[in-house]
C-alpha positions as CSV (number, residue, x, y, z in Angstrom):
1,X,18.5,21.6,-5.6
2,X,16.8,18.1,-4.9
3,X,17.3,15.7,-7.5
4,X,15.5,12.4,-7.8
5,X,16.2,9.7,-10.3
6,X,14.5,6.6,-11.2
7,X,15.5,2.9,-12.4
8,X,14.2,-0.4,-12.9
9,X,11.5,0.2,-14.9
10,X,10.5,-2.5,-17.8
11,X,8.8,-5.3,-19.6
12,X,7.5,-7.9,-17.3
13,X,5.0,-10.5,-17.7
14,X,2.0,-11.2,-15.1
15,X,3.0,-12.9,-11.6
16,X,6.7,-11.8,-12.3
17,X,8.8,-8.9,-10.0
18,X,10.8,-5.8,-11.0
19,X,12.8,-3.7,-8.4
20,X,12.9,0.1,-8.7
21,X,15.4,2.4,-7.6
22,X,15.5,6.1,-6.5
23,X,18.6,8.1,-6.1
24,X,18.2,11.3,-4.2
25,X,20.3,14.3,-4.4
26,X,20.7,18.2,-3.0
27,X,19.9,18.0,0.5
28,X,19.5,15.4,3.5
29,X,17.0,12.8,3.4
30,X,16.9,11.2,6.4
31,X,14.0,13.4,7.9
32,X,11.7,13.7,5.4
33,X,9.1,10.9,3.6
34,X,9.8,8.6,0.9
35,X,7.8,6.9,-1.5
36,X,6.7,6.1,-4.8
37,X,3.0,7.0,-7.2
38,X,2.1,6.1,-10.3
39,X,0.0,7.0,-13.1
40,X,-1.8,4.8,-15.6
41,X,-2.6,6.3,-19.2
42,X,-5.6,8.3,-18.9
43,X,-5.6,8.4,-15.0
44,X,-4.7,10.3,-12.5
45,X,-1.3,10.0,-10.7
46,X,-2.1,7.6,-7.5
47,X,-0.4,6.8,-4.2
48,X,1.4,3.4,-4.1
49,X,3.9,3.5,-1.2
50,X,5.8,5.6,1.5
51,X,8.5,5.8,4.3
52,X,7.1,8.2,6.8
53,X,9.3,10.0,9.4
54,X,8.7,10.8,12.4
55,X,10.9,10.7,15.7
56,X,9.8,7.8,16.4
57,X,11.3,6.4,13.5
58,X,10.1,5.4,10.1
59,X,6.8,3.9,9.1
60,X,5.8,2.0,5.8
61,X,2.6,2.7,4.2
62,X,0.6,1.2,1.4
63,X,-2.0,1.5,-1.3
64,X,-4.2,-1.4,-0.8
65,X,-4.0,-2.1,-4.2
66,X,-0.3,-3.3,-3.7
67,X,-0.4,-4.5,0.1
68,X,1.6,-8.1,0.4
69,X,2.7,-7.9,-2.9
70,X,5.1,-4.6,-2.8
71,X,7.6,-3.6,-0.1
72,X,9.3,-0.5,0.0
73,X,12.4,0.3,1.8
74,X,14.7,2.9,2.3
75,X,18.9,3.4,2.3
76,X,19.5,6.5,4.3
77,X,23.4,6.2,3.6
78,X,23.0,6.0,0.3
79,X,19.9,8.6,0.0
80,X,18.0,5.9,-1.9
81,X,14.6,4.3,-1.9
82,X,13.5,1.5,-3.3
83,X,10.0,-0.3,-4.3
84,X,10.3,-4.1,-4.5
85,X,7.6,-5.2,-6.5
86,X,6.3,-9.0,-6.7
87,X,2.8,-11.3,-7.9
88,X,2.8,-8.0,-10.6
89,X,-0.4,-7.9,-12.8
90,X,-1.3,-5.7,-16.0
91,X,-3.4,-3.0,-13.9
92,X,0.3,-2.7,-12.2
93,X,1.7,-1.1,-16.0
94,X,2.3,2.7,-15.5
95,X,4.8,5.3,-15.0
96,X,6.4,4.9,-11.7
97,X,7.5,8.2,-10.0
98,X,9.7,8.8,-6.9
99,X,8.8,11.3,-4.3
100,X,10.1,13.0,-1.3
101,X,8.1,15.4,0.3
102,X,9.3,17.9,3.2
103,X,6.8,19.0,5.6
104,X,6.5,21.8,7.1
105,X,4.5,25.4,7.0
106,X,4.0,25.2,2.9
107,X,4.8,21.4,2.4
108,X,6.6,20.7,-0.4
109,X,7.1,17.7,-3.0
110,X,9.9,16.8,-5.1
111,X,9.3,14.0,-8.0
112,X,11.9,12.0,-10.4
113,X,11.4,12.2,-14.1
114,X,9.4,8.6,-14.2
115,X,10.4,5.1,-14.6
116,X,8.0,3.4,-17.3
117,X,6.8,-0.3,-15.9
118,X,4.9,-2.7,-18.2
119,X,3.0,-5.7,-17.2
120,X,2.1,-8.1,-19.6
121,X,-0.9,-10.6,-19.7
């Protein structure tokens, strides 16, 4: 059974950084993608970053809304993934979930419980 818990969240005020954390669980994670979404109140849950497999190796990908201000990275040994998070403004405040999603005939998704993040004016 996958499990995926989130860390890091908080209080931070505008321009300031906050690293969150995802610790994976129940199966092997080194072939699948990575990444982390968010939802604001009263909007829908949104794409902000991802690891992407392939065999070619793995690919970062971003929602322009965070380009060159988050980084994402991934610890296969340790079946984590992480979302380094800098220049943070108020539209940044949400809950921050973790995903991993298998591909395959019926993909599938698997998502942490949420990691509240607050960005203050």
């Amino acid at each position: 059974q996958v499990q995926l818990v989130e860390s890091g969240g908080g209080l931070v005020q505008a321009g300031g950084s906050l690293r969150l954390s995802c610790a994976a669980s129940g199966r092997t994670f080194t072939n699948v993608d990575m990444g982390w979404y968010r939802q604001a109140p009263g909007k829908e849950r949104e794409f902000v970053a991802m690891t992407r497999w392939s065999w070619r190796g793995y690919n970062s990908d971003y929602a322009d809304s965070v380009k060159d201000r988050f980084t994402i990275t991934r610890d296969n040994a340790r079946d984590a993934v992480y979302l380094e998070m800098n220049s943070m403004k108020p539209e940044d405040t949400a809950i921050y979930y973790c995903d991993v999603n298998e591909a395959g005939p019926v993909p599938v998704d698997y998502w942490g419980q949420g990691t509240q993040v607050t960005v203050s004016s």
